[in-house]
C-alpha positions in Angstrom: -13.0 4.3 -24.0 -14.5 3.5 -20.5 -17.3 5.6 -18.9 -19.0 4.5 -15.5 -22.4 6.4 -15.0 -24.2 6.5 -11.7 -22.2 3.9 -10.7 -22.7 1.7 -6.9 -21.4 -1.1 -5.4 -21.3 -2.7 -1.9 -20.4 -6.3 -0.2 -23.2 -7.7 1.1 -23.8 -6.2 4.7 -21.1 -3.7 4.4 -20.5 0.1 3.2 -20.8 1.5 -0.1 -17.3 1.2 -1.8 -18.9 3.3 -4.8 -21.9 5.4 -4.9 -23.4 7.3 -7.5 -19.8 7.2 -8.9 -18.9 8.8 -12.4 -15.4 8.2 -14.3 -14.4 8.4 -18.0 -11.1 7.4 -19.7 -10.3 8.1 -22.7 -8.8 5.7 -25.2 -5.4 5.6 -26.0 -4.0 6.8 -22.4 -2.6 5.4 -19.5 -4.6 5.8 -16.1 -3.6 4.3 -12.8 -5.9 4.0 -9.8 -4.5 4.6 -6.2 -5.7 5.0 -3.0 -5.4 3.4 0.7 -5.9 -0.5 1.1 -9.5 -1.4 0.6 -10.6 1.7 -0.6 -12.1 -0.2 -3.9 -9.3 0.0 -6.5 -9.2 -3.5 -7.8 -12.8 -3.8 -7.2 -13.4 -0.9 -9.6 -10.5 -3.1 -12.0 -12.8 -6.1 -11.8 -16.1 -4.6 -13.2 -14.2 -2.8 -15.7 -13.4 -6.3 -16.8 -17.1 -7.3 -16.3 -15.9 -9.9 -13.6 -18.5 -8.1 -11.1 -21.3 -6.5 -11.8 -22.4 -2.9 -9.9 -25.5 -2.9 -7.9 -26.5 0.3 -10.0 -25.7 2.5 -12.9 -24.0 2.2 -15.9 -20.5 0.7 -17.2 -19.7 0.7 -21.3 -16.8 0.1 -22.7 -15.6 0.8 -26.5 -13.7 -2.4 -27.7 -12.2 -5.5 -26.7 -10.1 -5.8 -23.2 -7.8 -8.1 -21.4 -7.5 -8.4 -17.9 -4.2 -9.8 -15.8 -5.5 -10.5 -11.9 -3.4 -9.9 -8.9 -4.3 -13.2 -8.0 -3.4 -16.7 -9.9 -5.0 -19.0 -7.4 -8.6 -19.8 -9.3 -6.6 -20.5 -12.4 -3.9 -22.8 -10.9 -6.0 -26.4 -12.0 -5.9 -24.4 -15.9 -3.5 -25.3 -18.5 -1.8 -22.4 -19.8 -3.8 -22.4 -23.1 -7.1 -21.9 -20.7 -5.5 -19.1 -18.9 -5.1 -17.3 -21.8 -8.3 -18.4 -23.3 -6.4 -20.1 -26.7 -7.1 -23.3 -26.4 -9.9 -23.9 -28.3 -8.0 -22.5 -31.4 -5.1 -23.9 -30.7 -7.1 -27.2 -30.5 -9.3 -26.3 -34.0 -5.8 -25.5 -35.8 -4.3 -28.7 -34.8 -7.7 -30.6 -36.2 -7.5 -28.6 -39.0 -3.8 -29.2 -40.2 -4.4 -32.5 -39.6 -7.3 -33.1 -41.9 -10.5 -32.9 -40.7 -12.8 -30.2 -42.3 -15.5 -30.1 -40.1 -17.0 -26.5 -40.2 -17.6 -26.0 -36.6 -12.9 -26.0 -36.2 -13.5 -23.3 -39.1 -15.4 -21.2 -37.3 -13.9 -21.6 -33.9 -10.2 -20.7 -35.2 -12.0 -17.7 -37.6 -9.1 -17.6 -39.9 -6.6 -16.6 -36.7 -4.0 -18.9 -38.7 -0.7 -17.5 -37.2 -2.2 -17.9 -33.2 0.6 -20.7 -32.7 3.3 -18.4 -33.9 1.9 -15.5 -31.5 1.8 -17.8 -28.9 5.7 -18.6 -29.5 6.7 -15.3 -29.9 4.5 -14.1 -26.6 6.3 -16.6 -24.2 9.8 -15.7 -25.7 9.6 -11.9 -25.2 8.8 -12.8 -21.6 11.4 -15.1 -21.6 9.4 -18.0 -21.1 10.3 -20.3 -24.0 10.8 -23.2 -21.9 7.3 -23.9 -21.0 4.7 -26.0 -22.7 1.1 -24.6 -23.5 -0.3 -27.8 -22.2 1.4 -27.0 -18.8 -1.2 -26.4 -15.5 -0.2 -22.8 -14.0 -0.1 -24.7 -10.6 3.2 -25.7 -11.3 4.8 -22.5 -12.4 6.3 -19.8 -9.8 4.2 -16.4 -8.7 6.8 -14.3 -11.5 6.2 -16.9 -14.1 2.4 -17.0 -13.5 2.4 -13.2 -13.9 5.0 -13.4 -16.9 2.1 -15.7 -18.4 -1.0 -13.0 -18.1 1.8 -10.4 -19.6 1.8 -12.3 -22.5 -1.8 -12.8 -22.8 -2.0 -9.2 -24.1 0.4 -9.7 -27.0 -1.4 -12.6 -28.2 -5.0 -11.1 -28.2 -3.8 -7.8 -28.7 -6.7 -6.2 -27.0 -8.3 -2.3 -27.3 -7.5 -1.9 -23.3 -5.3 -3.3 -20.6 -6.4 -3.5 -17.3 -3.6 -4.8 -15.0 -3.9 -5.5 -11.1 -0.2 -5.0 -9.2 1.6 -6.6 -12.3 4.8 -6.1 -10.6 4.4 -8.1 -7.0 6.0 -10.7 -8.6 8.1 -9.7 -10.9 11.9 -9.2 -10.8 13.8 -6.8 -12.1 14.1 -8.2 -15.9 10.6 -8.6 -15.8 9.9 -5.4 -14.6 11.8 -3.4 -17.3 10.2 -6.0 -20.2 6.5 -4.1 -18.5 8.0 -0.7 -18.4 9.0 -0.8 -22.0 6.1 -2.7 -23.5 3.8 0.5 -21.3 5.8 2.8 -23.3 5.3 1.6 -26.2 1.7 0.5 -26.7 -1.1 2.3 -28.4 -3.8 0.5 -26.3 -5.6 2.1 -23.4 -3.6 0.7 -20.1 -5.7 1.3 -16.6 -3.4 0.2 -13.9 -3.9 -0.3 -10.1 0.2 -0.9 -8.4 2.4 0.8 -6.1 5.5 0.8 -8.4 6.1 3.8 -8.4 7.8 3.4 -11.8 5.4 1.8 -13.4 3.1 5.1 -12.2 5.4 7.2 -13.8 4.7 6.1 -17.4 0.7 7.0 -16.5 -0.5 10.3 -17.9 -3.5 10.5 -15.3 -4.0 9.5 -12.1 -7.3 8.6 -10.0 -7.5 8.7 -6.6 -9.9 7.0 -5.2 -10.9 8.4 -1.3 -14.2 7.4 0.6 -15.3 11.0 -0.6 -15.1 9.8 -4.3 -12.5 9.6 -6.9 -10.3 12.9 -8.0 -8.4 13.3 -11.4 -4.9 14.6 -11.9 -3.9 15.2 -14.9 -0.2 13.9 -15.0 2.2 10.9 -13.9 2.9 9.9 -10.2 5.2 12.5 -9.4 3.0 14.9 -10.5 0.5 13.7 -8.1 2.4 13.3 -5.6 3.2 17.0 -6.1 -0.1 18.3 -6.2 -1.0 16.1 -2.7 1.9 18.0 -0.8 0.2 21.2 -2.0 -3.0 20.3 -1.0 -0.8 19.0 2.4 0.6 22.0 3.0 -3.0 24.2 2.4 -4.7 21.3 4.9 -1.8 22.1 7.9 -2.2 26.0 6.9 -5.9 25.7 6.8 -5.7 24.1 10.4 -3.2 26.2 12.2 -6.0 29.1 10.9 -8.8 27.1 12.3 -7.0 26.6 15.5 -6.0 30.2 16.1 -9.6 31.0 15.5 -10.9 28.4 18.0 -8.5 30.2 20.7 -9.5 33.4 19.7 -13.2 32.3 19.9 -12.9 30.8 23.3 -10.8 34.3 24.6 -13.3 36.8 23.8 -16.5 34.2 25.1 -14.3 34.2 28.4 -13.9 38.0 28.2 -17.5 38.8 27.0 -18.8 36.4 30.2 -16.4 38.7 32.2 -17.4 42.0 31.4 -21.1 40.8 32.0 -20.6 39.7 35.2 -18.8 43.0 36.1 -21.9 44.8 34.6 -24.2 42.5 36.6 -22.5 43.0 39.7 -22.4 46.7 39.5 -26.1 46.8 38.2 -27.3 44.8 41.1 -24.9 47.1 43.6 -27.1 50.3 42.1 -30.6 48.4 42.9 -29.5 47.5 46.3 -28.7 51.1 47.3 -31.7 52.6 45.7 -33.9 50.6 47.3 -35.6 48.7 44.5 -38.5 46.1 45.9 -37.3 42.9 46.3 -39.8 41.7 43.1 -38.0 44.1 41.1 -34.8 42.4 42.2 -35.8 39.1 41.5 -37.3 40.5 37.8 -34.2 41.8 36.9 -31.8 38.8 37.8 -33.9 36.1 35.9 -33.5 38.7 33.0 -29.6 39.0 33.6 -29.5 35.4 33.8 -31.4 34.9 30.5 -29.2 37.3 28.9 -26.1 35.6 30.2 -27.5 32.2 28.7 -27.9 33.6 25.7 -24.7 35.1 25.0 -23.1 31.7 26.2 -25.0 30.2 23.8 -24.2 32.4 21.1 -20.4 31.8 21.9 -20.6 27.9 22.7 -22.5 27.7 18.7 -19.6 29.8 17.3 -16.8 27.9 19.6 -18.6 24.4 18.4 -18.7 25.0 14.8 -14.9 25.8 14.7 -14.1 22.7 17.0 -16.5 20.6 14.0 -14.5 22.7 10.9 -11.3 21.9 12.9 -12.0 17.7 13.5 -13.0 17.4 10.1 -9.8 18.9 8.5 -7.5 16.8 10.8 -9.3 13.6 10.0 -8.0 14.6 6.7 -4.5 14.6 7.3 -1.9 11.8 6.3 -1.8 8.8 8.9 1.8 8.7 7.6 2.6 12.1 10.0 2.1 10.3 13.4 3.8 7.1 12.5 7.2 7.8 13.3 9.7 5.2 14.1 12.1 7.0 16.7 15.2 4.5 16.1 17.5 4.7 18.8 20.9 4.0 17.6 23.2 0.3 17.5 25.3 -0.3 20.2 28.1 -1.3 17.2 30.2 0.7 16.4 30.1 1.8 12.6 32.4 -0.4 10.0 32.6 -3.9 12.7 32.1 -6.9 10.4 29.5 -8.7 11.4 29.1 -11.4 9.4 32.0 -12.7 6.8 30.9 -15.8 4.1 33.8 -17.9 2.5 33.4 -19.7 -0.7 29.4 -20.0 0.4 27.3 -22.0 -2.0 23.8 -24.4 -1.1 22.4 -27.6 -3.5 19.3 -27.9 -3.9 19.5 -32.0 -4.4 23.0 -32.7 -6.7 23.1 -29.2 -8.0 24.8 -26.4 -6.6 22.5 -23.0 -6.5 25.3 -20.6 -8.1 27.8 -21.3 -10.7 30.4 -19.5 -8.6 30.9 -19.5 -4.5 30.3 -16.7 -2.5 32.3 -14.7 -0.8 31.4 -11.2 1.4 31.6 -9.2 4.2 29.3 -7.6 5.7 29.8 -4.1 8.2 28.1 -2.2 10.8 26.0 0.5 9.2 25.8 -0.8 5.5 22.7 -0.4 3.7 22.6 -3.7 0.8 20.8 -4.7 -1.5 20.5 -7.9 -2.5 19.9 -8.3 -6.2 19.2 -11.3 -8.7 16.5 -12.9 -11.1 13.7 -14.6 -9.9 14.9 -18.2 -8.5 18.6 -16.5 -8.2 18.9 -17.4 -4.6 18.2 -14.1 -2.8 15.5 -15.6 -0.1 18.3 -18.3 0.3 20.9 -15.9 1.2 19.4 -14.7 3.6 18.3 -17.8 5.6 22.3 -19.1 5.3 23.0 -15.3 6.7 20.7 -16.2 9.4 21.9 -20.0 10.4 18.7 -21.1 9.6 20.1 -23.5 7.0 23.6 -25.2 6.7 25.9 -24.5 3.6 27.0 -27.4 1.9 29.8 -25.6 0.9 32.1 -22.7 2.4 31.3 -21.2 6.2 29.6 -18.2 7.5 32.3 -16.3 10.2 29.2 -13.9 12.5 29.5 -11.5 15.5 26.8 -12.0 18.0 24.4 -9.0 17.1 19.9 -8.7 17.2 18.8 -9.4 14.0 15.2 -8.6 12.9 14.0 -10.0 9.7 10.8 -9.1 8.0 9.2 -11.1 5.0 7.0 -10.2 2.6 4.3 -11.9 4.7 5.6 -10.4 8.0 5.3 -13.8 9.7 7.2 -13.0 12.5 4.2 -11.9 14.1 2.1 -14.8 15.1 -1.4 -15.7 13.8 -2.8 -16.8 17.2 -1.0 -13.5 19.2 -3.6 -10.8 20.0 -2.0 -7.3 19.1 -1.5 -6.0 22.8 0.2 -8.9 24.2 2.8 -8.7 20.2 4.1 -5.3 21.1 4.2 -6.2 24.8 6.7 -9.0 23.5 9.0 -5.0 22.5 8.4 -4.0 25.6 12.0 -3.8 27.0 11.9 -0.8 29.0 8.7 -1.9 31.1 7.2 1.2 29.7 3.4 1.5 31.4 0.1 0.1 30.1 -1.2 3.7 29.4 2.1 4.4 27.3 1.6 1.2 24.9 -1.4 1.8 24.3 -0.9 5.5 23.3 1.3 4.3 20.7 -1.1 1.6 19.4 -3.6 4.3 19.0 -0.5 6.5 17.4 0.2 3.5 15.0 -4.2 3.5 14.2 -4.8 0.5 16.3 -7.8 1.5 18.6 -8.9 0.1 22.0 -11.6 -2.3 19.7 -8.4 -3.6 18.1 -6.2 -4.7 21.2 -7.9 -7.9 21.7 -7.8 -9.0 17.7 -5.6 -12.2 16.3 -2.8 -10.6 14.3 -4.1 -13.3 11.9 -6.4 -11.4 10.6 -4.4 -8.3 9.6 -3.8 -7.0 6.4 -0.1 -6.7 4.8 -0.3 -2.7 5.6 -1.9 -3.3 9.4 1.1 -5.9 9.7 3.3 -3.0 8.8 1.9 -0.8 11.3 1.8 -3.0 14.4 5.6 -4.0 14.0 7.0 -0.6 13.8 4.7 0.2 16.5 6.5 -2.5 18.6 10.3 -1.2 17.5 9.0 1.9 18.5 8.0 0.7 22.1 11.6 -1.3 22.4 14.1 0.6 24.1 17.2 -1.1 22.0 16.9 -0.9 18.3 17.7 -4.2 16.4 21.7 -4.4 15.2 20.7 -5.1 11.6 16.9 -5.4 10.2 17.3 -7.7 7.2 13.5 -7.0 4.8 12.6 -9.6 2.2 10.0 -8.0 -0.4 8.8 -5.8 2.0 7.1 -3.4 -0.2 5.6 -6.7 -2.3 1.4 -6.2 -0.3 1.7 -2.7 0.6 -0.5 0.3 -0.9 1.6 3.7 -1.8 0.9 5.6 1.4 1.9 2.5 3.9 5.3 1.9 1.4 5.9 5.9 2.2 5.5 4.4 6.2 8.3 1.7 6.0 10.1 4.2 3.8 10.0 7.4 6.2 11.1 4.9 9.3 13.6 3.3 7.5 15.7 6.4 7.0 15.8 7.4 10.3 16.8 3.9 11.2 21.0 3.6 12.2 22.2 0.1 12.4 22.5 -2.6 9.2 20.2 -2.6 6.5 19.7 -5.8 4.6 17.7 -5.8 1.6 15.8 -8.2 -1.5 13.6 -5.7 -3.1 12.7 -4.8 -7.2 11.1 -1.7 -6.2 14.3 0.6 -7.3 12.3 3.7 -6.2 12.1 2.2 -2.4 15.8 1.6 -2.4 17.1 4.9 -3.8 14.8 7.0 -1.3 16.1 4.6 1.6 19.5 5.2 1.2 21.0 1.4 -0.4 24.6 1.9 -0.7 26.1 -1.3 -2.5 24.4 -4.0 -4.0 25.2 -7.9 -3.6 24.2 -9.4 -7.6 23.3 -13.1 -7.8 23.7 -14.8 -11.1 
């Protein structure tokens, strides 16, 4: 069981991420956190696994946990014994067996006898057989490093897993070893990812919001359920609001009407029966006071709608304004645009796959490209693109505009502010004003403009370059995406995914979020052994 009680916490010179924040979850489930990018989630992940401690309140938890980091980078100068924190009884065991009897190897190893055989069996359910404990993580690949931490959890078999994006790195194999080791285990899991498969084995999901953190009591798709519910009573809540702001302003036009008629008549009567000119004066400072007031009834009314009414948009989904409007190829659909014979690459003597490569690709396919992790997929693509040589076959490809998006989105340049990046789109010579309505479309404010796109998140990279297909006046012929999905939070995947399906020309793509490539249409897949 974890319970948080009066919990805070802040960086130092910032905003609150928690305050006064309460939570409990119960053993034995599964709970996944989401939320927006830097909303706290793997914060909240760390001091459950006492890495940071809040600035207030209370966190207790009932039994022993095991933590697996997003992030591998701190332990790369570990062996993979210290990683997992073995290696101490590994070291005591060997001692041990080989004779020596002191009592302090007794009491490290505390009659954990089979650890070496748990170890053994660990790394070959993750299919990791081939490395040595003694091995420093620096030298193993992101999926490996992950495949490591995975493992972890059958050897200490801990009371409750908490797991930060377990899947970034993993590919498909190593996804479904996750899914059905979730399934099956009696431990309490708390998860933070945007697999949406993975969220689907949770039976309660946190959302964590500025406002606090909310509870729904079912898997992903349940969530995401209840959100469009809640969507659709926001828009009906502010079509209401903004009928009664029109209706408000109406009758305050109509009421300031009819008093002026009434004045005007009023004043008429004085004037023709003579009333002294003091009187006059009396009796329009009153009128006037009168008409103040009732103005100022109206404007309190009309102003505490217009508040009601910017509150409840603030609420709604960035995701509704951030509309890619494609506009189509100029090829034609079904033209072969790029046709690879016997294709194959060596990495030094070796070739990369058993068997050559041959394909074709058309105008207006949607691919993906499939294979293990070190299959070949990232190198695919680059021989695709010219940017390397075969050293076997050839690559036959029609002169088309090719976009292609990593995982890091490094086609847009660290030292490039972001006005003068979507100026690079700007084909058309649409006007000043006009970009920068659609920067402030895509949330990129006038304080932005002047930033280094350096210093932009994976989900604010996202943003600005479908902000800058959107200003382009010729859509690319084929957009080729490597792991795009990889550093993106569930709302800004729901971005890409949303513009991508609305998107006409060649789609190109290495992803192991299955989810992401059934809702954006994938048609064939290219497999790479």
């Amino acid at each position: 069981m974890i319970l948080l009680q009066n919990m805070s916490y802040g960086f130092p010179g910032g905003d609150l991420l928690f305050n006064s924040t309460h939570l409990t979850i119960q053993s034995h489930t599964k709970s996944a956190l989401v939320g927006s990018n830097g909303v706290g989630k793997s914060t909240l992940l760390k001091m459950m696994a006492q890495e940071i401690q809040p600035l207030d309140g209370n966190i207790m938890i009932k039994g022993d946990w095991y933590y697996v980091p997003q992030m591998f980078g701190s332990f790369d100068h570990l062996t993979i014994a210290e990683c997992l924190t073995i290696d101490k009884k590994l070291d005591a065991l060997q001692k041990i067996t080989a004779g020596e009897v002191d009592e302090e190897y007794f009491e490290i190893l505390n009659d954990d006898w089979d650890i070496e055989e748990r170890c053994q069996n660990a790394l070959q359910h993750w299919k990791l057989e081939d490395l040595e404990l003694s091995q420093k993580l620096e030298s193993l690949s992101g999926g490996q490093k992950t495949k490591v931490f995975l493992a972890g959890i059958q050897i200490n078999h801990p009371d409750i897993i908490l797991l930060d994006e377990p899947t970034n790195h993993l590919d498909m194999e190593g996804r479904t070893l996750l899914y059905d080791f979730i399934k099956q285990t009696n431990s309490t899991v708390v998860m933070v990812s945007h697999d949406r498969k993975l969220l689907n084995l949770a039976d309660t999901i946190f959302e964590l919001t500025n406002q606090g953190i909310s509870t729904y009591g079912g898997n992903y798709d349940f969530y995401a359920e209840q959100k469009m519910i809640e969507q659709e009573a926001l828009n009906n809540d502010i079509h209401s609001k903004e009928r009664a702001l029109k209706k408000a302003k109406e009758k305050e036009r109509e009421t300031m009407e009819r008093k002026q008629k009434l004045d005007a008549r009023g004043k008429q009567k004085q004037e023709k029966s003579g009333v002294a000119r003091i009187m006059m004066n009396t009796l329009k400072n009153n009128a006037e006071k009168n008409a103040s007031k009732l103005k100022g009834i109206h404007a309190e009314k009309i102003s505490g709608i217009s508040g009601d009414l910017r509150s409840l948009r603030s609420s709604l989904k960035n995701s509704d304004q951030m509309k890619v409007n494609f506009s189509d190829s100029h090829l034609h659909s079904g033209k072969i645009l790029v046709n690879a014979e016997d294709l194959n690459f060596k990495y030094g003597s070796e070739n990369l796959w058993k068997n050559h490569i041959n394909l074709e690709i058309h105008s207006g396919e949607r691919i993906s490209v499939k294979g293990t992790n070190g299959s070949g997929k990232t190198t695919l693509i680059q021989l695709l693109l010219g940017n390397i040589r075969p050293s076997n076959g050839k690559i036959i490809s029609s002169v088309f505009n090719t976009i292609y998006v990593d995982q890091e989105y490094s086609l847009i340049g660290q030292q490039i502010n972001i006005y003068d990046f979507v100026q690079q789109f700007n084909d058309s010579a649409k006007p000043e004003s006009e970009v920068k309505t659609l920067l402030s479309r895509f949330l990129f404010g006038k304080e932005t403009w002047d930033k280094k796109c350096g210093v932009l998140s994976g989900g604010e990279r996202l943003r600005l370059l479908l902000c800058a297909l959107s200003i382009s006046n010729k859509a690319p012929d084929m957009i080729i995406l490597d792991e795009p999905t990889n550093n993106l939070d569930l709302q800004n995947v729901e971005i890409l995914t949303e513009s991508i399906k609305d998107y006409q020309g060649t789609l190109l793509v290495i992803s192991h979020d299955e989810t992401f490539l059934e809702e954006i249409g994938v048609e064939r897949e290219i497999v790479l052994g």
